[in-house]
SERO-4910 file (N, C-alpha, C, O; in steps of 0.05 Angstrom, whole numbers):
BEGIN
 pado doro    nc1    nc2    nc3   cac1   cac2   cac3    cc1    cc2    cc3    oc1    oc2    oc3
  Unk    A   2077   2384    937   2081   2360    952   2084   2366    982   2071   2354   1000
  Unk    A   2103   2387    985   2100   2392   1016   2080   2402   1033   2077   2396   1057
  Unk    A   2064   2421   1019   2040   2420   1039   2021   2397   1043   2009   2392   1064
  Unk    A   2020   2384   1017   2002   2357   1011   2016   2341   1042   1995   2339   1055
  Unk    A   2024   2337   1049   2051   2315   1062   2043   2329   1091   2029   2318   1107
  Unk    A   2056   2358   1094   2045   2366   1123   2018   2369   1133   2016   2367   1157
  Unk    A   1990   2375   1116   1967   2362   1118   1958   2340   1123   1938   2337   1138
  Unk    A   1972   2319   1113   1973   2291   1113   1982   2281   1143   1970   2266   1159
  Unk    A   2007   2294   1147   2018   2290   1177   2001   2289   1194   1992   2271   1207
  Unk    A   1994   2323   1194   1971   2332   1210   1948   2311   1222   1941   2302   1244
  Unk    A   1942   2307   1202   1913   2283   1201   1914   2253   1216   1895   2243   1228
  Unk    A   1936   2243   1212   1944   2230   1223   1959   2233   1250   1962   2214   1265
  Unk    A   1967   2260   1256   1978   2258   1282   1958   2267   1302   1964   2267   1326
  Unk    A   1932   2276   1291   1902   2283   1311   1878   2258   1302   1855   2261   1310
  Unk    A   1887   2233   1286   1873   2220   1290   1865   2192   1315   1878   2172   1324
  Unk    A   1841   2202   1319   1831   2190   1354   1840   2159   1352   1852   2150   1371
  Unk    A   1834   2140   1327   1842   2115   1346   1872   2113   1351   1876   2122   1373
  Unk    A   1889   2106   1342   1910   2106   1346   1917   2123   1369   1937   2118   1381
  Unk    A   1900   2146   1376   1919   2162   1390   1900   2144   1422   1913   2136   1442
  Unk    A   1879   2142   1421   1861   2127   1446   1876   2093   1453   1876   2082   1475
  Unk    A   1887   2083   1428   1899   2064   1442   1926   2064   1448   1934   2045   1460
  Unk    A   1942   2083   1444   1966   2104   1448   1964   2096   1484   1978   2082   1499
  Unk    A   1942   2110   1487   1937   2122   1518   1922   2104   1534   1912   2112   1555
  Unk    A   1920   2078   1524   1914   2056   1542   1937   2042   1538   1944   2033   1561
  Unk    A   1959   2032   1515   1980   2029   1525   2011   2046   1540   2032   2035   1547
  Unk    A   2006   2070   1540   2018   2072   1557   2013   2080   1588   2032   2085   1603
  Unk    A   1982   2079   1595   1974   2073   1622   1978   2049   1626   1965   2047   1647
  Unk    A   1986   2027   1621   1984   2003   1622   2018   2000   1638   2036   2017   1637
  Unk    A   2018   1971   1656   2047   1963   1665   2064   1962   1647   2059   1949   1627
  Unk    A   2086   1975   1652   2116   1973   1640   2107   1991   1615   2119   1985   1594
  Unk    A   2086   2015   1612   2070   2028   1592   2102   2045   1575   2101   2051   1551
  Unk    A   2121   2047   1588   2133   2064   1575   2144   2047   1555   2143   2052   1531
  Unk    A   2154   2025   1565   2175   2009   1544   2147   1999   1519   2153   2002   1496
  Unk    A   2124   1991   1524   2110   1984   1508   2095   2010   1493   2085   2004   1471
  Unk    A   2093   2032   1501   2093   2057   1490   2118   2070   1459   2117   2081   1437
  Unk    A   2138   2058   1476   2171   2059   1450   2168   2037   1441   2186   2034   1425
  Unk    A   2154   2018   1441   2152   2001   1421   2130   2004   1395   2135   2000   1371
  Unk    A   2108   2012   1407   2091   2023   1394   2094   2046   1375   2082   2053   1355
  Unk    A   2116   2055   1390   2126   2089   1369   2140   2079   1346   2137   2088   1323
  Unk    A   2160   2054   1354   2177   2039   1341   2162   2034   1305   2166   2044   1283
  Unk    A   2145   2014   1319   2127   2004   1303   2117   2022   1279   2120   2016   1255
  Unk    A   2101   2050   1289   2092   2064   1275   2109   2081   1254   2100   2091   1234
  Unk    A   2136   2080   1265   2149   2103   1245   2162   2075   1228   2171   2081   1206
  Unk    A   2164   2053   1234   2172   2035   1213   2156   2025   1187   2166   2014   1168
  Unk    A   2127   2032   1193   2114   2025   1174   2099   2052   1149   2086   2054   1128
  Unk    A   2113   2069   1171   2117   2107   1152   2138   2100   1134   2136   2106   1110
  Unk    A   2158   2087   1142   2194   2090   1140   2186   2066   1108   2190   2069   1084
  Unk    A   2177   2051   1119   2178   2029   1092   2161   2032   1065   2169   2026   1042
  Unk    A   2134   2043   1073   2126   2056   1057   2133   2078   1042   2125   2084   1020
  Unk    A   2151   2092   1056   2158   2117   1031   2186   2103   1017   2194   2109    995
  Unk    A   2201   2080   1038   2223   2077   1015   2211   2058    995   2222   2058    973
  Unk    A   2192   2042    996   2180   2025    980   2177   2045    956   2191   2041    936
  Unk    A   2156   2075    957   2151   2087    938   2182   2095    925   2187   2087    902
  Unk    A   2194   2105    935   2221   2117    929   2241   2102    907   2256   2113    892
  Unk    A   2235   2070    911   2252   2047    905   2240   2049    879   2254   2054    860
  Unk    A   2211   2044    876   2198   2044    849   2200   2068    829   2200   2069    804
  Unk    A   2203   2094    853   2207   2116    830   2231   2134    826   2232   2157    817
  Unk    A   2255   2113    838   2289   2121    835   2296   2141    841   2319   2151    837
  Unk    A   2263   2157    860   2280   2180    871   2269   2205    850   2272   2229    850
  Unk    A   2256   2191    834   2248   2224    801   2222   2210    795   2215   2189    786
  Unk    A   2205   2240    807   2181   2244    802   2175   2235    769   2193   2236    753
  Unk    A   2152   2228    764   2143   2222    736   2141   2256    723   2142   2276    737
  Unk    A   2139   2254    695   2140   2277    678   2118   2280    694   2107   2265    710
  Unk    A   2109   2313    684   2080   2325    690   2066   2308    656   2078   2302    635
  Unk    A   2041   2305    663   2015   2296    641   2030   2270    624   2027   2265    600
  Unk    A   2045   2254    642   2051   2224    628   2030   2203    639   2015   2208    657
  Unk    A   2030   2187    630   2011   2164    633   2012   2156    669   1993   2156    685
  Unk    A   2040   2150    672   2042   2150    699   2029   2173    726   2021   2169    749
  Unk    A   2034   2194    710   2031   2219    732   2003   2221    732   1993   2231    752
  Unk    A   1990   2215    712   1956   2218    707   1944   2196    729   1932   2202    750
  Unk    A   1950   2167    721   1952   2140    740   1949   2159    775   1928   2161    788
  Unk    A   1975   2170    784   1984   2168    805   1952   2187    821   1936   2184    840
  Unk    A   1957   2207    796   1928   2229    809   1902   2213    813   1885   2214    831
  Unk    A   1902   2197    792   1870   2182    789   1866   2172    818   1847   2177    833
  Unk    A   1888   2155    824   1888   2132    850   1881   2157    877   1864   2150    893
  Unk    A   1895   2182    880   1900   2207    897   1863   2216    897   1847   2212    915
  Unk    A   1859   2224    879   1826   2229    872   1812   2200    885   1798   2203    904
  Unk    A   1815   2181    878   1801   2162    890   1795   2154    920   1775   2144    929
  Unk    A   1818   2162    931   1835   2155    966   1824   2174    976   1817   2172   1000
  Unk    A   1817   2200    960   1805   2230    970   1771   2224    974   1757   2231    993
  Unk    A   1767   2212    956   1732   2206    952   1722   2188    981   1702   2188    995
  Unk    A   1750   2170    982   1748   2147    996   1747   2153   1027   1736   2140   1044
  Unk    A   1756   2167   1029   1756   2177   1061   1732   2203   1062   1727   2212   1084
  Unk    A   1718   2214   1037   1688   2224   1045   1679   2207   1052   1672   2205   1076
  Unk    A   1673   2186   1032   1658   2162   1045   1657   2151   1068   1638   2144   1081
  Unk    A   1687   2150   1076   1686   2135   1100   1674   2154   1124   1661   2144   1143
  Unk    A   1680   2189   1122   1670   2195   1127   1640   2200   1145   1634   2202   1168
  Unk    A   1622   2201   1117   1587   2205   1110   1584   2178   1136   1574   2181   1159
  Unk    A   1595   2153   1125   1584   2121   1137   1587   2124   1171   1573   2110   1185
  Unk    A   1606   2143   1181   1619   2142   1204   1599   2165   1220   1597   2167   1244
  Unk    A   1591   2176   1206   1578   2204   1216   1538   2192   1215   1520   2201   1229
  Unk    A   1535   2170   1193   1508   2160   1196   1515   2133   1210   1494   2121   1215
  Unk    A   1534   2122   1218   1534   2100   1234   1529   2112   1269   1514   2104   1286
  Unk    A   1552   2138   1269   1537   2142   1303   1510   2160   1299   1500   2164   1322
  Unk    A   1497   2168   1283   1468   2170   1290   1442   2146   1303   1423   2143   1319
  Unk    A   1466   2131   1273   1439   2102   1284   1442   2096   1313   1422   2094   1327
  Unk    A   1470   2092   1325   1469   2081   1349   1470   2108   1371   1476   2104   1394
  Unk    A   1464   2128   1364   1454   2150   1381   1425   2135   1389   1418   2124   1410
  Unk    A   1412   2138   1364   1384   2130   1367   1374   2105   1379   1356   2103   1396
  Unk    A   1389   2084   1367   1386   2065   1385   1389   2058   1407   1378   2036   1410
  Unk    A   1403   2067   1432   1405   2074   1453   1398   2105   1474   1406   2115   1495
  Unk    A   1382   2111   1454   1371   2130   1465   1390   2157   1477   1391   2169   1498
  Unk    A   1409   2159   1448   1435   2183   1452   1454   2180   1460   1468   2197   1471
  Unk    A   1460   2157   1456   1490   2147   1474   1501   2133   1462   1489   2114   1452
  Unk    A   1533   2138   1457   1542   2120   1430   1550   2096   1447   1571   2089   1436
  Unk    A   1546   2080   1465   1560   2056   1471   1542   2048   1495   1538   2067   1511
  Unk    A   1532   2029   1499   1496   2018   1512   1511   2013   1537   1498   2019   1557
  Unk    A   1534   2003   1543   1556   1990   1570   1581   2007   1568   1597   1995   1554
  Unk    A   1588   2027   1575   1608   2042   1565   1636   2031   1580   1658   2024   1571
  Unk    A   1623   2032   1616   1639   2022   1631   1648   2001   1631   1671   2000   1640
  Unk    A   1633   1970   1622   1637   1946   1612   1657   1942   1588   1677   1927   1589
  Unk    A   1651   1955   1569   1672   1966   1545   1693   1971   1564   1709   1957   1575
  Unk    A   1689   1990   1564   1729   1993   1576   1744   1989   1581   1768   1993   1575
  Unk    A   1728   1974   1606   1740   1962   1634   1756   1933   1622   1777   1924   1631
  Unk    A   1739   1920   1597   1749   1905   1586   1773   1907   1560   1788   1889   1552
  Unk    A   1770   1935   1552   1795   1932   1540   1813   1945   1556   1835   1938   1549
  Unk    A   1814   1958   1571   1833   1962   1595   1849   1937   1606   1874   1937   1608
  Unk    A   1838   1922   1611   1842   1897   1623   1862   1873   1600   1876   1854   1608
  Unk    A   1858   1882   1574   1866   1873   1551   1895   1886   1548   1918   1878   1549
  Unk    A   1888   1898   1545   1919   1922   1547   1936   1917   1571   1960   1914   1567
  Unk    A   1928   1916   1589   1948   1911   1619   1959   1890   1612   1981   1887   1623
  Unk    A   1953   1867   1594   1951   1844   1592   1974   1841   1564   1985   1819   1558
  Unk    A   1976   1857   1553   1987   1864   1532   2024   1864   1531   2035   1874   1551
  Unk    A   2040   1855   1514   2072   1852   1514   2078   1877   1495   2065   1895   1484
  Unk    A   2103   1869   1497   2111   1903   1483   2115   1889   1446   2122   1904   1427
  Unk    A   2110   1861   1441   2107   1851   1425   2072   1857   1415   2065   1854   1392
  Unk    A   2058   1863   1434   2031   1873   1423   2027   1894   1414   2012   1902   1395
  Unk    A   2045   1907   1432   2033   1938   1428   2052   1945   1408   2061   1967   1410
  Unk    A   2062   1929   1386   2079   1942   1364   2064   1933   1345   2059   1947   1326
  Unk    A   2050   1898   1346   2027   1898   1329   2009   1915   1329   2006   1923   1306
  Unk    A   1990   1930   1349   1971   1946   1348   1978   1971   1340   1962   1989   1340
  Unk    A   2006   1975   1333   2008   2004   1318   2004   1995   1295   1994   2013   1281
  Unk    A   2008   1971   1279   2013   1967   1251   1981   1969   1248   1972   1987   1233
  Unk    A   1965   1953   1259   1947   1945   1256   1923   1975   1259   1900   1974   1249
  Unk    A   1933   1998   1272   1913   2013   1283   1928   2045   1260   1917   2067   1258
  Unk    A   1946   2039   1250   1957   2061   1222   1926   2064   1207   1907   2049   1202
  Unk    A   1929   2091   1203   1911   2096   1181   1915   2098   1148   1914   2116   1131
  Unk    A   1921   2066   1146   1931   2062   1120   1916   2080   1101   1931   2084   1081
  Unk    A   1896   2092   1099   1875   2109   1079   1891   2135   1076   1890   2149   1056
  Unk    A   1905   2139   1097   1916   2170   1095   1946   2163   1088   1959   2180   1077
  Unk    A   1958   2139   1094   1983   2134   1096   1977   2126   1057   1993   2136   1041
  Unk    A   1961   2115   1049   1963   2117   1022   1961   2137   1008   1965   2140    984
  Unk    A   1954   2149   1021   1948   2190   1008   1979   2197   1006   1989   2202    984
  Unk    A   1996   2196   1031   2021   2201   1034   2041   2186   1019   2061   2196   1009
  Unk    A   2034   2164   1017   2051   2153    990   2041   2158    963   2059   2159    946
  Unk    A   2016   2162    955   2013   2176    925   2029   2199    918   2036   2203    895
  Unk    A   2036   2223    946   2048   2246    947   2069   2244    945   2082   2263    935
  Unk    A   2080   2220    956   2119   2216    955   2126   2210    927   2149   2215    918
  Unk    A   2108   2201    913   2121   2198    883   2133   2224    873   2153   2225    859
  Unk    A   2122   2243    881   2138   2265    869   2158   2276    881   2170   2296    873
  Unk    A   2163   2264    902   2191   2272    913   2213   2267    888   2211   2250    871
  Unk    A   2235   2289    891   2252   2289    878   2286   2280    895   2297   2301    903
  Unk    A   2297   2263    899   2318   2257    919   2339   2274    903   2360   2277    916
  Unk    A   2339   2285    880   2360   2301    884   2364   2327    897   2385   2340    898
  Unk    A   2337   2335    909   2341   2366    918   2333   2361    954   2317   2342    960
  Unk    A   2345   2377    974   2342   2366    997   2317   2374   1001   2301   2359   1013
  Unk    A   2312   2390    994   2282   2397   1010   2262   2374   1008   2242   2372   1023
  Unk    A   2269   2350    981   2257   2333    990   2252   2318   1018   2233   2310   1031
  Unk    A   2285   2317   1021   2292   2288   1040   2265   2307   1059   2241   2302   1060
  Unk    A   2282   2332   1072   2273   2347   1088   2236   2346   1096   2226   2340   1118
  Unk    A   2221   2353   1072   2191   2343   1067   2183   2312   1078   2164   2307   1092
  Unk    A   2201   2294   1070   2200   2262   1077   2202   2268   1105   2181   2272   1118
  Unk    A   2225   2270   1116   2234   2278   1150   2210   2284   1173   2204   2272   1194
  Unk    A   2199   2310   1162   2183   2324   1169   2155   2309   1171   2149   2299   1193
  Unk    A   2142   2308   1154   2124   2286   1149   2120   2263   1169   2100   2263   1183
  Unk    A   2139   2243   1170   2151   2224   1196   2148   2232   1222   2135   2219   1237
  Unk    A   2161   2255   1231   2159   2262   1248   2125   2283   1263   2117   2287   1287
  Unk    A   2116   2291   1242   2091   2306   1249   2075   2284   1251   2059   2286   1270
  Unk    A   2072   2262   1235   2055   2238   1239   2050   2228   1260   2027   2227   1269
  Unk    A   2079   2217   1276   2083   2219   1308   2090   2223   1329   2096   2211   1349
  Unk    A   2090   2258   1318   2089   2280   1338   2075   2271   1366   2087   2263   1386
  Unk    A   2040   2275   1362   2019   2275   1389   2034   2233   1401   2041   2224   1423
  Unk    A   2034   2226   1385   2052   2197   1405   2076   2205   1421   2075   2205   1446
  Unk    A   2100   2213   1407   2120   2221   1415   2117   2245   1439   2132   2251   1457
  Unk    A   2094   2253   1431   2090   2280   1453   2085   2266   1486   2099   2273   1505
  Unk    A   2060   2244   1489   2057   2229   1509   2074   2216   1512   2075   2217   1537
  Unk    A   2095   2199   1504   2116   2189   1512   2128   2202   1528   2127   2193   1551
  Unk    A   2140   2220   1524   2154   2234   1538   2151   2251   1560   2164   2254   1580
  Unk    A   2123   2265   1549   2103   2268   1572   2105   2247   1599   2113   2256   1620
  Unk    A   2097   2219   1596   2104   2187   1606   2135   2193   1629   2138   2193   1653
  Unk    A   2152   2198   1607   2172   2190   1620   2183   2212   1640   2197   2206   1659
  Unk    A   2179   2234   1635   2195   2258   1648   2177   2272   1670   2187   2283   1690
  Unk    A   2145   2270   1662   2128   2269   1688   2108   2251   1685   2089   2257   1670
  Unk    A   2109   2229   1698   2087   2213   1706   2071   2206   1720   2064   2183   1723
  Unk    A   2061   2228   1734   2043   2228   1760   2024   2255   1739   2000   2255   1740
  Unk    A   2034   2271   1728   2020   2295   1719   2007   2278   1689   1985   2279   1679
  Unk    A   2033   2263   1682   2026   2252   1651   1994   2231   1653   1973   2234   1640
  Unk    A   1999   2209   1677   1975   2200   1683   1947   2214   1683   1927   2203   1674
  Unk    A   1948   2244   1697   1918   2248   1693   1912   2261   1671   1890   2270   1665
  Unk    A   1933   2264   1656   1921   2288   1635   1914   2265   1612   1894   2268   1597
  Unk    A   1933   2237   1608   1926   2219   1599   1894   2211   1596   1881   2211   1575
  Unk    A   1883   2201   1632   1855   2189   1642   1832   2218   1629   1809   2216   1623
  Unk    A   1855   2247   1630   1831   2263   1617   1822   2256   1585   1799   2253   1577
  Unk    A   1844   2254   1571   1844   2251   1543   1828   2234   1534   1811   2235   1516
  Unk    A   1838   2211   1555   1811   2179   1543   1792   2186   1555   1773   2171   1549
  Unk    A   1786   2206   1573   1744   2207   1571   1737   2223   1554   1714   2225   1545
  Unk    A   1763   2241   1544   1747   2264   1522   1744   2251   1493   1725   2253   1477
  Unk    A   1773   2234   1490   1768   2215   1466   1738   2191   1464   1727   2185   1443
  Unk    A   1730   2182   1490   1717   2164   1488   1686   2176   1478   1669   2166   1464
  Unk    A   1685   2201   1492   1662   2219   1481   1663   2235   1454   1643   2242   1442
  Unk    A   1689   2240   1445   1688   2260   1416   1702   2244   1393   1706   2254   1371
  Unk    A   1709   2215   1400   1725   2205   1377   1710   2208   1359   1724   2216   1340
  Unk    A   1680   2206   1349   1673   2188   1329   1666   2219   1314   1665   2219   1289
  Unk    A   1662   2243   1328   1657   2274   1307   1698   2276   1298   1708   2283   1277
  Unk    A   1710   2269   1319   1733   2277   1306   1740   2264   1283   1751   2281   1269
  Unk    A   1738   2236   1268   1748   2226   1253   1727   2226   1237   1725   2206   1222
  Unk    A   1704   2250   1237   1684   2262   1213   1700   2278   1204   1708   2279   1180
  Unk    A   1707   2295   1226   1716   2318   1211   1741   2319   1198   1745   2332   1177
  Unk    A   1765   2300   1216   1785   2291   1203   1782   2282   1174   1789   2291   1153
  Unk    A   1772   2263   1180   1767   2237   1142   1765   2266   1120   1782   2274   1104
  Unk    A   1736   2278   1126   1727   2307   1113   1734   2324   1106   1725   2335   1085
  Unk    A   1753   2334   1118   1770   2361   1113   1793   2349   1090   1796   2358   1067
  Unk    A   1808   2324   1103   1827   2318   1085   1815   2311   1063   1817   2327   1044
  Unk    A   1802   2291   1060   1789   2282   1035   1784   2307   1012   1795   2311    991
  Unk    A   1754   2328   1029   1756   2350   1009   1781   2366   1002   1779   2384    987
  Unk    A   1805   2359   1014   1827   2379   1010   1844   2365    981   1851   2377    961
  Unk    A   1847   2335    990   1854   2318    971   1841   2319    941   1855   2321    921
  Unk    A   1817   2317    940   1804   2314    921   1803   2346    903   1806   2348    879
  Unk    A   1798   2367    921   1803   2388    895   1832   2391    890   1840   2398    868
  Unk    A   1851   2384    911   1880   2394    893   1885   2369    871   1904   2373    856
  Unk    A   1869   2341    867   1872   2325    851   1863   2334    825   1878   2335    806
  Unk    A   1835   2342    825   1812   2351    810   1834   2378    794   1835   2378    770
  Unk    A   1844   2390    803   1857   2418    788   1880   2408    772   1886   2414    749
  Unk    A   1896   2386    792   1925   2385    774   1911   2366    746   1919   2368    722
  Unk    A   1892   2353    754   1880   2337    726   1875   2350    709   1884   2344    687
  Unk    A   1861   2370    710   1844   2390    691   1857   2422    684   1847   2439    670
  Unk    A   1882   2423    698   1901   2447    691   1919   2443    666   1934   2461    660
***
């Protein structure tokens, strides 16, 4: 469970959207308070999801090879398949529009921006806590809750695994935050660097992201089934 969980973190704490609209709301006015809102947001919908799982499974993993524990893998194998897929679609979607613009993933790049830039400035700290809910990578956050079923609450190393988890998820947020608040003249450009490198490499990062996890998911599913 615990490496499953700190993999999981991982993935989520280097995945580009969330982290690209991270860094347009907190370049944005009053970016810090709507930045901690946004952080807010995200660790509450980590936080509810694992006690949701927790509530249903009282805290005690299912036997090994019960009906339930078989169930939990099937759905784990599936979520694993599910993010190749999403994968493959994401990796042949920017070809097509490579091609169709003649190598360039976005035909108005500066038009794009400028307009959600402009959206964001425009944005309350009541937004930017919806756009964390809304911009979670529920695909992996369901990976992370198939994994919490086997938490066991009577031994700490659970809680500890849960803890950990939470926090590595929104580590790279928490990292610019504070970054934000303690230097913000240095935090701004390294920010404006991030969103041109994100705006150019998001769409290979969240190949390789979806990919790696997925294949990682899927054979440790594939073994515990068939062991």
């Amino acid at each position: 469970m615990v490496l499953d969980l700190l993999l999981i973190g991982l993935a989520i704490a280097v995945y580009p959207l969330p982290i690209l609209a991270f860094v347009l709301v907190v370049s944005a006015p009053r970016g810090v308070w709507k930045g901690l809102a946004f952080i807010l947001a995200w660790l509450a919908c980590l936080v509810t999801v694992i006690a949701i799982v927790l509530l249903v499974t009282d805290g005690q993993p299912p036997p090994p090879r019960s009906p339930p524990s078989t169930a939990v893998l099937a759905l784990k194998l599936a979520l694993g398949l599910g993010l190749i897929v999403y994968s493959e679609h994401r990796r042949r979607r920017r070809r097509r529009r490579s091609a169709a613009v003649g190598g360039t993933a976005d035909g108005n790049p500066k038009t794009s921006r400028s307009s959600i830039t402009s959206r964001t400035d425009e944005a309350t700290v009541w937004s930017a806590a919806s756009l964390a809910v809304l911009l979670q990578p529920w695909g992996m956050v369901s990976l992370a809750a198939t994994t919490v079923v086997e938490a066991d609450l009577s031994h700490s190393a659970s809680f500890l695994a849960l803890l950990g988890f939470c926090v590595l998820a929104t580590s790279s947020l928490l990292a610019m935050e504070l970054y934000t608040v303690f230097a913000p003249e240095r935090a701004h450009v390294a920010l404006a660097n991030l969103r041109a490198w994100l705006d150019r490499h998001k769409d290979p990062a969240i190949v390789v992201t979806c990919l790696v996890l997925g294949l990682w998911i899927v054979g440790r599913s594939l073994y515990q089934l068939t062991a």
